[in-house]
C-alpha positions in Angstrom: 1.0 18.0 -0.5 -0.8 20.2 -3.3 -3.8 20.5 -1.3 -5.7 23.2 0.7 -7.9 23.3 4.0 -10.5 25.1 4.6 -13.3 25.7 7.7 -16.7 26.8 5.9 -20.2 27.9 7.8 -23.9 28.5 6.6 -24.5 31.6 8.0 -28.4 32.6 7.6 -28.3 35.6 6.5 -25.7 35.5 3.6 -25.6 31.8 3.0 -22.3 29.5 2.4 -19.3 31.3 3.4 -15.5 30.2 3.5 -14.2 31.2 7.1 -10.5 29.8 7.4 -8.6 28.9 4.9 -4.9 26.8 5.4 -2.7 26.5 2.5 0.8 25.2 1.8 3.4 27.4 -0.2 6.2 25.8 -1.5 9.5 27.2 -2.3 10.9 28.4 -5.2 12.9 25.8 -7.6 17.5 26.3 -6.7 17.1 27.1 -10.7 14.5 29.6 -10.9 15.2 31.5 -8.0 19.2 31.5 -9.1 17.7 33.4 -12.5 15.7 35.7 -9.9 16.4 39.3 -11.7 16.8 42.5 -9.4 13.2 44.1 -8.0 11.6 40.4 -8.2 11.8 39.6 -4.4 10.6 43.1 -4.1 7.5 42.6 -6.1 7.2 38.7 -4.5 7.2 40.5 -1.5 4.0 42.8 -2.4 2.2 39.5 -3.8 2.7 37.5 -0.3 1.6 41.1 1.7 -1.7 41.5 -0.9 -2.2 37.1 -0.5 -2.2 37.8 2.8 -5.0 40.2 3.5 -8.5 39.1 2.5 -9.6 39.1 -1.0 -13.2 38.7 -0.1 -13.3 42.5 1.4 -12.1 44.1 -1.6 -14.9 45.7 -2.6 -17.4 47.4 -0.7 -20.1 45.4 -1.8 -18.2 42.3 -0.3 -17.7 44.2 2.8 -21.5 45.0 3.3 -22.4 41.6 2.9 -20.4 40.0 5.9 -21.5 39.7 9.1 -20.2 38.7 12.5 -21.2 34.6 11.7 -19.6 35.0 8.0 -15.9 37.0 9.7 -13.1 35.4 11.6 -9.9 37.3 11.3 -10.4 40.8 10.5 -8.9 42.3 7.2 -6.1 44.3 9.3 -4.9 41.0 10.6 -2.1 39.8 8.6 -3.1 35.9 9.4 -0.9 33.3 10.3 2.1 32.0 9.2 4.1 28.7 9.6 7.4 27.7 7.9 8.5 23.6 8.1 12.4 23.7 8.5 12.7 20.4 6.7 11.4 21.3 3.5 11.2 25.2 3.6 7.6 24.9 2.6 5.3 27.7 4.3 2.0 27.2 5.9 -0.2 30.4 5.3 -3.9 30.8 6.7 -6.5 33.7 6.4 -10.1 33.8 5.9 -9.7 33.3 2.1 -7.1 31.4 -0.2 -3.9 33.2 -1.6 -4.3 33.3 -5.3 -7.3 34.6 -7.0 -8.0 31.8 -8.9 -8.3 29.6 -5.6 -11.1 31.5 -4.5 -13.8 30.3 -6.9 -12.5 26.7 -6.2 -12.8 27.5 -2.4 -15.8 29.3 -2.9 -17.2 26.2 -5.4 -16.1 23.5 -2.1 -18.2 25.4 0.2 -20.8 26.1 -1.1 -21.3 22.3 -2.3 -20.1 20.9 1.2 -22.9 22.8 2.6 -25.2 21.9 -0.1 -28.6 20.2 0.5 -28.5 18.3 -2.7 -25.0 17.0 -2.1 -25.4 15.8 1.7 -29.0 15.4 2.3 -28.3 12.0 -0.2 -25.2 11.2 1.3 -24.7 12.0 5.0 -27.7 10.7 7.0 -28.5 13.5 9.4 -26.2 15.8 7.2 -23.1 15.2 9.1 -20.2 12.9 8.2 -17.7 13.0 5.3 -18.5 13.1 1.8 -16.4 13.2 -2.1 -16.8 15.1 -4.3 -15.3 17.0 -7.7 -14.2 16.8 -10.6 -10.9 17.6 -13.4 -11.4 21.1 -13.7 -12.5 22.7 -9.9 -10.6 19.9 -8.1 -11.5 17.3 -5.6 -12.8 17.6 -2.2 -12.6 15.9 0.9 -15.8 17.3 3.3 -16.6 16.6 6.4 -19.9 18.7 7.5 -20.9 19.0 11.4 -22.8 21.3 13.7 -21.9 23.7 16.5 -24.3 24.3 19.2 -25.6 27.6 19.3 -28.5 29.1 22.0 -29.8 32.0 19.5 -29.6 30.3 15.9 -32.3 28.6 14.8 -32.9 24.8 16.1 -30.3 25.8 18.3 -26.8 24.5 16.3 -25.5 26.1 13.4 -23.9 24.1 10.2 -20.0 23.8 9.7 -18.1 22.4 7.3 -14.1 21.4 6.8 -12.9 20.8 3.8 -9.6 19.1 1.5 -9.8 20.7 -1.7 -7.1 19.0 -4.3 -6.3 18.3 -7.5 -5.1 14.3 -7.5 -7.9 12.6 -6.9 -6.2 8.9 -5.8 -4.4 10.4 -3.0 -7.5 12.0 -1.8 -9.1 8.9 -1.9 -6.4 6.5 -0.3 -6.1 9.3 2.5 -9.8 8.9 3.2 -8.8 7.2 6.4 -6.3 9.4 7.4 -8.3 12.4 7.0 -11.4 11.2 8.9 -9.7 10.5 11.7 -8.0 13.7 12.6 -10.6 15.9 11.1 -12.6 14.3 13.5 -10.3 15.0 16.6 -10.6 18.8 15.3 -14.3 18.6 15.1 -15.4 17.1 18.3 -13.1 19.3 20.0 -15.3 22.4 18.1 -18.3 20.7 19.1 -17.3 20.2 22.7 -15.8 23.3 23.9 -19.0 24.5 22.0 -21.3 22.4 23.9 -20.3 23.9 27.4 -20.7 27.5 26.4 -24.2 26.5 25.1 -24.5 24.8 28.6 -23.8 27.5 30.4 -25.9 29.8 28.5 -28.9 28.1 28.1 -28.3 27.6 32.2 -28.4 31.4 32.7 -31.3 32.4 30.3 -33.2 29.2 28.6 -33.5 30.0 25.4 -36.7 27.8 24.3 -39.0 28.7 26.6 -38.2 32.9 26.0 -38.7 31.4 21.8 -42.1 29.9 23.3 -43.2 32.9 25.9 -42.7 35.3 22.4 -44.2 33.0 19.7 -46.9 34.8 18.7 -44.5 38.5 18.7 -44.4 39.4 15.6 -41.3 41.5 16.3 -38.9 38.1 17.0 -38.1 37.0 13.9 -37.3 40.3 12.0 -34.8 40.9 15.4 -33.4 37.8 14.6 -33.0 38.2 10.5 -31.4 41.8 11.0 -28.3 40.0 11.9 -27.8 40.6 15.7 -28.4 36.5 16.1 -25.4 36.1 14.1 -22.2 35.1 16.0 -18.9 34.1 15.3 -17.1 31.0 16.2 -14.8 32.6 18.5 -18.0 33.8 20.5 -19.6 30.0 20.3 -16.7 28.6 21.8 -15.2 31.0 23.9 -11.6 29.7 22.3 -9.5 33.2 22.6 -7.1 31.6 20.5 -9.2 29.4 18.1 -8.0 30.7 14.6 -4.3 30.2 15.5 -5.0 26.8 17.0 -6.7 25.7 13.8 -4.1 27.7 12.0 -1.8 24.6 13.9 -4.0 21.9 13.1 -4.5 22.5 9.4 -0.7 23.1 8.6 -0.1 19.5 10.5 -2.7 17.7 8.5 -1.3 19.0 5.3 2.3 17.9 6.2 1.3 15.4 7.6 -0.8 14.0 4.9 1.8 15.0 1.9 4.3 13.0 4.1 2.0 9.6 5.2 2.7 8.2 1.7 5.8 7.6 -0.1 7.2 6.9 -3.4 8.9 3.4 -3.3 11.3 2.3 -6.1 10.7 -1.0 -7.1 12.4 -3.5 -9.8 9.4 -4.8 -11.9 5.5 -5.0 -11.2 4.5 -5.3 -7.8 4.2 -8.9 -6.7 1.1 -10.2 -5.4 1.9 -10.6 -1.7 2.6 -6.3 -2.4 -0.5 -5.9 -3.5 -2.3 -7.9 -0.7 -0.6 -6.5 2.2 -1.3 -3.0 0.9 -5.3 -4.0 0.4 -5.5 -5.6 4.1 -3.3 -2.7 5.5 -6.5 0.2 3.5 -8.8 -2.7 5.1 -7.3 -2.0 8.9 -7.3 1.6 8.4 -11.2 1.0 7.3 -11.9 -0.4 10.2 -10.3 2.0 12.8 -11.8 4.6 11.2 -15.1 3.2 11.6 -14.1 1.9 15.4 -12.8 5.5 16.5 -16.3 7.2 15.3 -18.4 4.4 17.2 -20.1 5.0 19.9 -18.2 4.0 23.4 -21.0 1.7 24.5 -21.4 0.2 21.8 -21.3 -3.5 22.2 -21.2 -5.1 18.3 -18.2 -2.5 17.8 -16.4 -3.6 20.9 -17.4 -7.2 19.9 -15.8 -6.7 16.2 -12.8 -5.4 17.7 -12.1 -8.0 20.2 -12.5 -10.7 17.2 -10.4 -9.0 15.4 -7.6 -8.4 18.2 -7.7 -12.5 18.1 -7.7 -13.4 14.9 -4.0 -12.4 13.7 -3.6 -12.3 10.4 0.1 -12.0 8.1 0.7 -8.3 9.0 0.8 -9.7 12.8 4.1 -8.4 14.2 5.5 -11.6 14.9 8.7 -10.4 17.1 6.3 -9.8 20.1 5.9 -13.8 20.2 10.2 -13.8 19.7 10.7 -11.9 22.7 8.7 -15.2 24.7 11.3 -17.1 26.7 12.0 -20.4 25.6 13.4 -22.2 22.4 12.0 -20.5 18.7 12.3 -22.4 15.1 14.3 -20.6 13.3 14.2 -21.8 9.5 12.5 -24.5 7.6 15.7 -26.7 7.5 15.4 -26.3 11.1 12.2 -27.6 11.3 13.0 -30.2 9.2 15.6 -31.4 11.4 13.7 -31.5 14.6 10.8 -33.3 12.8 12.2 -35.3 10.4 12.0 -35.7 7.1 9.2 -37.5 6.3 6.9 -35.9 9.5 8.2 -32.5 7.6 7.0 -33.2 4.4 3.6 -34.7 5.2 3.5 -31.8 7.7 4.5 -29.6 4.8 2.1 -30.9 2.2 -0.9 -30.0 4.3 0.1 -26.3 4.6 0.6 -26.0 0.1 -2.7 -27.8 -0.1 -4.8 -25.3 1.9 -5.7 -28.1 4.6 -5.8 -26.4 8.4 -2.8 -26.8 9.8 -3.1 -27.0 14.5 -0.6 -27.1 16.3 -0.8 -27.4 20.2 1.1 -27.0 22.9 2.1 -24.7 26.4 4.4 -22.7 24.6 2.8 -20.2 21.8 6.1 -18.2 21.2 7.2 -22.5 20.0 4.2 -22.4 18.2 4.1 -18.9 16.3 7.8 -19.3 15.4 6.4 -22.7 13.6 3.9 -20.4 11.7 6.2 -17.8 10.8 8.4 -20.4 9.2 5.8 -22.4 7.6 3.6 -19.4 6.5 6.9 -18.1 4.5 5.5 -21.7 2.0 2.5 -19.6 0.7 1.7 -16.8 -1.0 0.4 -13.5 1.3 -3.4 -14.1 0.5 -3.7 -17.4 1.2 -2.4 -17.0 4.9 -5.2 -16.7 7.8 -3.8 -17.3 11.2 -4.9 -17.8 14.7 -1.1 -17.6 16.6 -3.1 -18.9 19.7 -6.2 -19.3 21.2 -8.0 -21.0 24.2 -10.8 -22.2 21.5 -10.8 -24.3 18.2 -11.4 -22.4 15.6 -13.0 -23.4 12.3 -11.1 -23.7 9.3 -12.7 -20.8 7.6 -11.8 -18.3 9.5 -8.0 -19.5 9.6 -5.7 -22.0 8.1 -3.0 -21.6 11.2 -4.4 -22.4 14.1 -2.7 -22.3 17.5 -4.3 -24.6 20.4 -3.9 -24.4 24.4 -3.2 -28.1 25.2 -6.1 -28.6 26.9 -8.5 -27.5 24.0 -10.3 -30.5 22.5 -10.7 -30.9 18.6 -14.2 -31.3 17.4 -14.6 -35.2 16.2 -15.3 -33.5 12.5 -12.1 -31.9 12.3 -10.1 -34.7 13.6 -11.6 -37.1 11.3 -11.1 -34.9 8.2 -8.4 -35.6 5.9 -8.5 -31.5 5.0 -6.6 -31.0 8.6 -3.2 -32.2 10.6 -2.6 -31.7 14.3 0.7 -31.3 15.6 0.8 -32.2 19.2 4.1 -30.8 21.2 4.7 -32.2 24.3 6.9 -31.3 26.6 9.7 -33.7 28.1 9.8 -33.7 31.6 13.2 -35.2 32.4 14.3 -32.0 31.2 14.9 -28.3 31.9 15.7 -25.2 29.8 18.5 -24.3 31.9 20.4 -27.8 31.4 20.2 -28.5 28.1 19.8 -25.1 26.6 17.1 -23.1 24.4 17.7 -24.1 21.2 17.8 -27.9 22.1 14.0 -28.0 20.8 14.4 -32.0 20.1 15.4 -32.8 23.8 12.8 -30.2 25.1 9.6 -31.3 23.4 8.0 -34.3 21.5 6.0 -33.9 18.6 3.1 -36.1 17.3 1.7 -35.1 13.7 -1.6 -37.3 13.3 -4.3 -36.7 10.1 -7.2 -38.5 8.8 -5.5 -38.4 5.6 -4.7 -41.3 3.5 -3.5 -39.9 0.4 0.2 -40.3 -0.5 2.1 -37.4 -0.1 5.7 -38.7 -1.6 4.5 -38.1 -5.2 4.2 -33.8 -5.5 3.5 -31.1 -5.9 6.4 -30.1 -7.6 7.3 -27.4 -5.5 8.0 -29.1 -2.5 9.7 -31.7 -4.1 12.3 -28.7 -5.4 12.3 -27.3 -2.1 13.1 -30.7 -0.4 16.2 -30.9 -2.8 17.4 -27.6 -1.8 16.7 -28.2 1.8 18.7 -31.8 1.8 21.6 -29.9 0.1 23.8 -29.0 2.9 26.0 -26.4 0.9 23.3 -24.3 0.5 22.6 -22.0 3.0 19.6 -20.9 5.0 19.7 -17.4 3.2 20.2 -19.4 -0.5 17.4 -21.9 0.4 15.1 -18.6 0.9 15.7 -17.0 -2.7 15.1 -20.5 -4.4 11.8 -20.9 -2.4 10.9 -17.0 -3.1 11.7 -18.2 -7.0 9.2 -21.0 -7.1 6.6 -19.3 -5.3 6.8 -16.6 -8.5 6.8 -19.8 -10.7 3.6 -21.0 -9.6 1.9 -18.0 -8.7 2.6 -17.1 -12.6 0.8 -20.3 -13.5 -1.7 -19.3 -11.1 -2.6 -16.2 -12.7 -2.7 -18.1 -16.5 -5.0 -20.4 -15.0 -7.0 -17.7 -13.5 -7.5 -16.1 -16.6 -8.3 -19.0 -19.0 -10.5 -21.0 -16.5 -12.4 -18.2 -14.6 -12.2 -15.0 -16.5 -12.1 -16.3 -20.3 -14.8 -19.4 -19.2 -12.5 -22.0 -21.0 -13.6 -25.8 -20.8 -12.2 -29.0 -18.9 -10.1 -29.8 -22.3 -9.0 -27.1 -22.8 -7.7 -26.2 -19.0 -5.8 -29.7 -19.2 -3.8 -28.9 -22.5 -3.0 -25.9 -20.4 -2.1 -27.3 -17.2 0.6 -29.7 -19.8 1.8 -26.7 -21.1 2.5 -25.3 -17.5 4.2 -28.1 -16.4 1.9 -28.9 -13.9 0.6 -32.3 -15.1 2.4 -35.9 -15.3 3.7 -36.8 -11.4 2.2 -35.4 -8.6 -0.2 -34.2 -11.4 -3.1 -33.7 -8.7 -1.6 -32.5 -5.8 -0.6 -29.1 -8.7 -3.9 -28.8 -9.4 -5.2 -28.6 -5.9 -2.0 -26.1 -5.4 -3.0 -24.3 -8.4 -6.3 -23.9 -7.3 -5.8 -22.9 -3.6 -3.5 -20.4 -4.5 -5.7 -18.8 -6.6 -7.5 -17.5 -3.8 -4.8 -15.6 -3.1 -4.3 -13.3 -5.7 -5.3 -9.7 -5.0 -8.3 -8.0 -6.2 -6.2 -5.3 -7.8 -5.5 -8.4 -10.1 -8.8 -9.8 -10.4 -10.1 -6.6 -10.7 -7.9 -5.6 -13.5 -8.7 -8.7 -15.5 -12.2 -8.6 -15.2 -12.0 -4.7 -16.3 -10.0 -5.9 -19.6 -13.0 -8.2 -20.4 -15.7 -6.1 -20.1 -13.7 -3.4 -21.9 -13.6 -5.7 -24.6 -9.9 -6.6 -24.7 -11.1 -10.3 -24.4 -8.3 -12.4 -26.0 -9.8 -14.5 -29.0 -9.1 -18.4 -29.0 -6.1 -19.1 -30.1 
C-alpha cells in the first residue's frame, strides 16, 4: 500500500513534532532495473544510507531545537529495517520520512493531527480518530490519544498516530480496519504508560509537591527550560519500544495494502454484490464501535447479543449443515417432500415479502429450508431469524425460525401477510431405520395462512420457475442458472420502476403504460406488482444513491 505511518507528539516546548515514522519501499520495476547502468546501485546505495539517517537534524538550527520529548532514535542510529519475502517490498522506519518531499507532508499531518481547530470540533475530549486532507498534501488517517506523564502539565502528554496517503477511498473503506489495530497499539502505549506513572506518583506524589510550591516563582521557569521534557521510551519504560512499533507499523501497512483485493468481474456488479459489500462495511462498523466500548457497558452488550440472534444473509449457513439429521437440499427437493401445490402457495408467500415461520425440533431441518427458499429473492430483501425461542415480528425478519413450543401472537396468525409451516415429527420412525435423507417418512408438515387470495394465477416468475422445476431433464444445477436469470429479469424491471415511479415522480398512468411495457401486467398482473414493489426494497443504496445524485445533478431524463 502507497501509504506511510507515522507516531507524532506535542511537546511543550517546541510544539508538533513527527517522532516515528514507518514507510513502505517498493522494488524496482524487472524493466528498469534490467536498464540499471554501472555506478547506479552505488549511488542508490548512498540515497537509502542518507534516507536513513534523519533529515530533521541537518542543520544546526534543527538540532538546537529538539529536545528529549521531540527525539526518539538518535541520528547515529541507522533505524530499522524490514523486508516482506513475498513481495520484496521493504519496510523502513526513522524519526522522519525518506524523501524530502515527504517531510512537509509528514510535517503538514502532524501538526494538523495535533491541531486544536481540527480536533477540538471533531474528537470530544480530543481523543479518537479523525480525516482529514486533501489532492495535493494527501490524506490522513489520525488517531490522537494521551500518555500519562507525572511531570508534564495536567499530568498526560498528547500523542498522535497517523495514515498519511494519497487515495482517498481506500483510506476511507479501511476506516475500520485501521481503528481497530491502531487501537490495540494505543492502549498498549497508554497502559504500559499508566503503571510507570503509578509507580511514580507512588514514590513521590507529584500534585501535592505542584501544590506545596505553588506560590515559587522558580517552578515554572524549571519546568519551561526543558528538563520536564521526556521521551517516550522514559514514559513507558519499553527498552525496546521503537523496534516494537517499528513491527507494528510495517504489519499495518501490509496488512492494510493486502485486506482488499482487485476482483475481475464480467459486467456491473449485481445488486446482491453491492448489498453484501454495504452489510459486510455495516458489520465492520459495528465491531469497531463494540471493541472501543466500554466492558460494562450494558446497551453495547445488549446490541450485540441482538445482533448475535438476528442472522442475517451473510450467516454462514454450513454451521447449521454440520446438525445431525436430514437437510433440504434443493428447491425441487422441497417441492417433492411438500408437494406441489403446498410448494407453491408456500413459495408465493416468500416472492411477496409475507413472513415466512417455520417450526419445528430440528433448526439444522429448518435453516436448510431458508437457505433454499432465501436463494428466491434478491440479497436485500432477505432478513432472517434461523431460530429462536421467541416470535419475532415481521419487521425485523421475513424468515423466522420457531421452537415448537413458541406460540404465535393471534395478529400474526390471523394475517394473510404470514404462513406457518408446522414440522412434526413422526414417531413410528427413527433416523437410523429409514435413513437421513427420508425427510417425507421422518416429519409431517402442515402449511396454514389466513390468506385467501389465489395463488395459481402469478407472478410470472414462479410460474417459469415451476416449469423448470416440473421438467425432469433439467438438472438441479440448470434449474439454478434459469432462476439466477429471472431474478436479473425482474430486478431490471425493478430498477425502471424505481426510477420512473420514485426518483422521476411519474403518475399512476403513466406507471401502468410502463408496467405493460415490462411485461408485468395482464395474468397474475397483481401479484408483479406486489413483486415489483417488494423487491424494490432491496436494491442497494449505492444504486439509490447514484440515481438520486443524477437528478440533483441535473441529468433528469425529460418526458419522453
Amino acid at each position: 500500500m502507497n501509504a506511510l505511518v507515522a507516531l507524532c507528539h506535542f511537546c511543550e516546548l517546541h510544539g508538533p513534532r513527527t517522532l516515528f515514522c514507518t514507510e513502505a519501499l517498493h522494488p524496482p520495476s524487472p524493466s528498469l532495473a534490467g536498464a540499471a547502468v554501472p555506478g547506479d546501485r552505488d549511488r542508490d546505495g548512498d540515497r537509502e544510507g542518507e534516507g536513513l539517517t534523519m533529515r530533521a537534524n541537518s542543520s544546526a538550527t534543527q538540532r538546537g531545537e529538539m529536545c528529549e520529548g521531540c527525539r526518539s532514535l538518535p541520528a547515529s542510529h541507522p533505524g530499522f529495517v524490514s523486508i516482506d519475502d513475498e513481495t520484496g517490498i521493504r519496510f523502513l522506519s526513522h524519526q522522519h520520512p525518506r524523501q524530502p518531499q515527504l517531510f512537509s507532508v509528514v510535517r503538514q499531518a502532524c501538526v494538523r493531527s495535533l491541531s486544536c481547530e481540527v480536533n477540538g470540533d471533531v474528537c470530544p475530549g480530543r481523543e479518537g480518530p479523525i480525516f482529514f486532507g486533501d489532492e495535493q498534501h494527501g490524506f490522513v488517517f489520525s488517531h490522537t490519544f494521551f500518555i500519562k506523564d507525572s511531570l508534564a502539565r495536567g499530568f498526560q502528554r498528547w500523542y498522535s498516530i497517523v495514515m498519511v496517503a494519497m487515495d482517498r477511498i481506500y483510506l476511507i473503506n479501511s476506516w475500520p480496519f485501521l481503528l481497530r489495530h491502531l487501537r490495540l497499539t494505543i492502549q498498549s502505549l497508554q497502559s504500559t504508560a499508566l503503571k510507570v506513572f503509578d509507580n511514580e506518583q507512588g514514590v513521590c506524589p507529584q500534585r501535592s509537591v505542584r501544590m506545596n510550591s505553588v506560590f515559587s516563582p522558580a517552578v515554572f521557569p524549571h519546568q519551561r527550560s526543558g528538563n520536564a521534557a521526556r521521551s517516550l521510551t522514559s514514559l513507558t519504560q519499553h527498552p525496546n519500544l521503537w523496534a516494537s512499533l517499528h513491527s507494528s507499523f510495517s504489519w499495518l501497512l501490509k496488512a492494510c495494502g493486502s485486506r482488499l483485493t482487485e476482483k475481475l468481474l464480467e459486467g456491473a456488479p449485481t445488486e446482491d454484490t453491492l448489498v453484501l459489500i454495504e452489510r459486510q462495511t455495516e458489520q465492520e462498523e459495528e465491531m469497531s464501535c463494540w471493541g472501543g466500548a466500554e466492558g460494562g457497558d450494558s446497551t453495547s452488550q445488549r446490541h450485540q447479543s441482538e445482533s448475535e440472534l438476528n442472522f442475517d444473509y451473510m450467516c454462514d449457513d454450513a454451521k447449521f449443515y454440520e446438525l445431525p439429521g436430514p437437510k433440504f437440499r434443493s428447491l425441487r427437493h422441497l417441492r417433492q417432500i411438500l408437494g406441489a401445490a403446498e410448494f407453491r402457495q408456500l413459495v408465493w408467500h416468500v416472492l411477496m415479502g409475507n413472513q415466512v415461520i417455520w417450526r419445528g425440533a430440528d433448526p439444522g431441518l429448518i435453516q436448510s429450508a431458508f437457505t433454499v427458499l432465501k436463494s428466491l429473492l434478491p440479497v436485500g430483501c432477505v432478513r432472517s431469524v434461523p431460530y429462536s425461542a421467541q416470535y419475532e415480528e415481521a419487521y425485523k425478519c421475513n424468515f423466522l425460525g420457531l421452537s415448537p413450543d413458541v406460540s404465535i401472537p393471534t395478529h400474526v396468525s390471523s394475517s394473510e401477510f404470514s404462513v406457518l409451516v408446522d414440522v412434526s415429527s413422526e414417531r413410528s420412525c427413527q433416523i437410523s431405520a429409514v435413513g437421513e435423507d427420508d425427510i417425507s417418512s421422518l416429519y409431517q408438515f402442515t402449511i396454514g395462512s389466513a390468506n385467501t387470495q389465489a395463488t395459481d394465477r402469478g407472478p410470472t416468475l414462479l410460474n417459469k420457475l415451476e416449469v423448470a422445476l416440473s421438467n425432469e431433464n433439467l438438472s438441479v444445477d440448470v434449474v439454478s442458472h434459469c432462476l439466477l436469470c429471472l431474478k436479473e429479469e425482474w430486478m431490471n424491471k425493478v430498477k425502471v420502476l424505481f426510477k420512473f415511479s420514485k426518483v422521476d415522480g411519474r403518475g399512476r398512468e403513466d406507471t401502468q403504460k410502463v408496467l405493460a411495457l415490462l411485461g408485468a401486467t395482464g395474468t397474475g398482473e397483481e401479484d408483479n406488482v406486489r413483486l415489483l414493489k417488494f423487491w424494490m426494497t432491496g436494491l442497494s443504496k449505492t444504486y439509490k444513491s447514484h440515481l438520486m445524485t443524477a437528478v440533483r445533478g441535473g441529468e433528469r431524463s425529460p418526458s419522453q
